[in-house]
C-alpha positions in Angstrom: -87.8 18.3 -18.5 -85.9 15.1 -20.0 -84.4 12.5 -17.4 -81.4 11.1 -17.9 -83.8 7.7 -17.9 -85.3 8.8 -20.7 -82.5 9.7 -22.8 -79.6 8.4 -24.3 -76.2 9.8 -25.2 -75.5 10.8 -28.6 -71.9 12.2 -28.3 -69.7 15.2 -26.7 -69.0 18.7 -27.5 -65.6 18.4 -28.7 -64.6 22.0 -29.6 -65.2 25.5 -31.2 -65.4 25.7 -34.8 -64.7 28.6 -36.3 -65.6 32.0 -35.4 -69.3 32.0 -35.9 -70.4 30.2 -33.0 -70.2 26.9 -34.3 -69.2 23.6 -32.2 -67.5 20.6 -33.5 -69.8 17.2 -31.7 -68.7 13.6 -32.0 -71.3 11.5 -33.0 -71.2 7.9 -30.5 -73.5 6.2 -33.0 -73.5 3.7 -36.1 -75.5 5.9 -37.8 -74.6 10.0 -38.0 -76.7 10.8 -40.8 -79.7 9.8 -39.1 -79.3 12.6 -37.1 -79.0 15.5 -39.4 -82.3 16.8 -39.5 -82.3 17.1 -35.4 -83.9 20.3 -34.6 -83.3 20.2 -31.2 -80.8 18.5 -28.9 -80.3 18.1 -24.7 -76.7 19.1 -23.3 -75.9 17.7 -20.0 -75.2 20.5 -17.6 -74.2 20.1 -13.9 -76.0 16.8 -13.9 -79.0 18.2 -15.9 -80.1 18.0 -19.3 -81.2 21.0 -20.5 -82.2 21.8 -24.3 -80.5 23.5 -27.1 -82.3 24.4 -30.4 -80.3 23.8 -33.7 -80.1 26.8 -36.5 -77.9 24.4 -38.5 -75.6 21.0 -38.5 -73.8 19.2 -41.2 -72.5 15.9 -40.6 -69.3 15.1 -41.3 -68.2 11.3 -40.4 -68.8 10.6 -37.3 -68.7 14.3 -36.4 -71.5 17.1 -37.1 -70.9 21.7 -37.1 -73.7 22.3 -35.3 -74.7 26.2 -34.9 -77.2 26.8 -32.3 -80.3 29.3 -32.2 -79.5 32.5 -29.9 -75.3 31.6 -29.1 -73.6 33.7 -30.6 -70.4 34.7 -28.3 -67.7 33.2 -27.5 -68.7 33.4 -23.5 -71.9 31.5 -24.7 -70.9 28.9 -25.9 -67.0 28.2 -24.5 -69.1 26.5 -21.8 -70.1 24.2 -23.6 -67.1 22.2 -24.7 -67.1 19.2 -23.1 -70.7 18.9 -22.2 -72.5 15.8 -23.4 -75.3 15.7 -25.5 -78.5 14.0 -25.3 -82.1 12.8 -27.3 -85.4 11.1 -26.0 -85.3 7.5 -26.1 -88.4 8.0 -28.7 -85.5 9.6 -31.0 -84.1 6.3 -31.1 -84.4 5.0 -34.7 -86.1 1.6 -35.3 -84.2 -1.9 -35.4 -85.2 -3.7 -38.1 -83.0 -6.9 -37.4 -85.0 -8.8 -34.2 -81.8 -10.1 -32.9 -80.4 -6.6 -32.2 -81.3 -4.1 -29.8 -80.3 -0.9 -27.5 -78.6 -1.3 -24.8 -81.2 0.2 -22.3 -83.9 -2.6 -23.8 -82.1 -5.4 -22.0 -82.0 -3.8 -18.3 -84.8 -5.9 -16.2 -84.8 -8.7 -19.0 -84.0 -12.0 -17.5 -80.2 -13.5 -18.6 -81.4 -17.3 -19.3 -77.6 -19.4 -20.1 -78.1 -22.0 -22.4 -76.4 -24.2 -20.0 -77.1 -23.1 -16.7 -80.9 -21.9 -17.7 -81.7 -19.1 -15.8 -78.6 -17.2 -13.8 -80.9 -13.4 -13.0 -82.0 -10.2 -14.1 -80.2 -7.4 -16.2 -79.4 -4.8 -13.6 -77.1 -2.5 -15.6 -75.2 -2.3 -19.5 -71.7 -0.9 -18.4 -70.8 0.6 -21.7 -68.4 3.0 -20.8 -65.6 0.5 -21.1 -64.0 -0.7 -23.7 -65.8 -3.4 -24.2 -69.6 -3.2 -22.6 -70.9 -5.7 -19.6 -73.8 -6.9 -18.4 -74.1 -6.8 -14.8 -76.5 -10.1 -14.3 -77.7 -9.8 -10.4 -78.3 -13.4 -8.8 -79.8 -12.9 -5.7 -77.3 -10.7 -3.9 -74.4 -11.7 -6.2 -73.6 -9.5 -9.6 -72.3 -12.0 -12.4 -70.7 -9.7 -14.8 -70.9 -10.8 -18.7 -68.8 -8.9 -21.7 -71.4 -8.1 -24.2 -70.1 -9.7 -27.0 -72.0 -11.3 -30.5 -70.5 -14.5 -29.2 -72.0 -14.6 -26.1 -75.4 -13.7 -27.0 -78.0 -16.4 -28.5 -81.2 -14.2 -28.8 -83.2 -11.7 -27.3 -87.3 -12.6 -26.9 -88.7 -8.6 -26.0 -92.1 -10.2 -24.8 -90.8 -12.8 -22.8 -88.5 -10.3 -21.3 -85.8 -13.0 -21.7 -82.1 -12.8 -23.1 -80.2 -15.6 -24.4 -76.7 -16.2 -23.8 -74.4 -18.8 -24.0 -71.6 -17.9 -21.1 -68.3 -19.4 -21.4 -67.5 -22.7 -18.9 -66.2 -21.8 -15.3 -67.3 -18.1 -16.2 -70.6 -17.8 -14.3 -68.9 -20.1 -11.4 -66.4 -17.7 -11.1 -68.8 -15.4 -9.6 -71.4 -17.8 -7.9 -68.5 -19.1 -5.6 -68.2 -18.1 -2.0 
């Protein structure tokens, strides 16, 4: 069974297609194509992920028509919409570029400012919002950081270190009593 810790969100069931028991997805990723030879993918159902094997998906955009093996009626797979979909971390493809990463890579790293040197650990990537956050936990305060290109220096995976270079008054802000 695949955790939700293990996992990482690929997109939403969006709608029906058609009449041959097809759903429309939407893709939450730069690169759609590099999922189009998926033969299996997990839908999160009351809080669980549960898998769902692929007869067929073309990619379209950032969407994919993807028919699944054994639903075939409407009551099958009307249930569906809505229901986000999953992959194994291990699905993930490779970053080539060692200044970029996943989100879930940075949780437990150490934020180190360029000013302030270090101000805590990575607790959590809020990316849910419009723009994602780092939540930076300093002791038994929560410094929260927009993730932004600007604001990030460099990553060092073995160190377990990220880089950042925080804005003046911003880390302040939430050190104050």
């Amino acid at each position: 069974m695949l955790d939700h810790r293990d996992a990482f969100y690929l997109g939403y069931i969006k709608r029906i297609h058609g009449l041959q028991g097809e759903l429309e997805v939407v893709l939450d990723t730069d690169n759609p194509q590099a999922y189009k030879k998926k033969e299996s993918v997990w839908i999160e159902i009351h809080n669980h992920l549960v898998p769902f094997f692929i007869d067929r998906i073309v990619i379209k955009g950032h969407s994919a028509i993807i028919k699944f093996k054994n639903i075939d009626t409407r009551d099958q797979f009307e249930p569906l919409v809505g229901c986000s979909i999953w992959l194994p971390l291990t699905d993930l493809p490779p970053i080539s570029d060692p200044n970029k990463f996943y989100f879930h890579e940075l949780v437990g790293l150490t934020a180190i400012d360029q000013q302030k040197g270090e101000i805590g650990v990575i607790k959590e990537v809020m990316d849910h919002l419009k723009q994602p956050v780092l939540v930076i936990e300093q002791g038994k305060k929560e410094i929260m950081l927009p993730l932004i290109d600007e604001f990030v220096s460099h990553i060092d995976r073995e160190k377990r270190k990220l880089f950042v270079a925080c804005p003046s008054g911003l880390i302040e802000l939430y050190l104050e009593e």
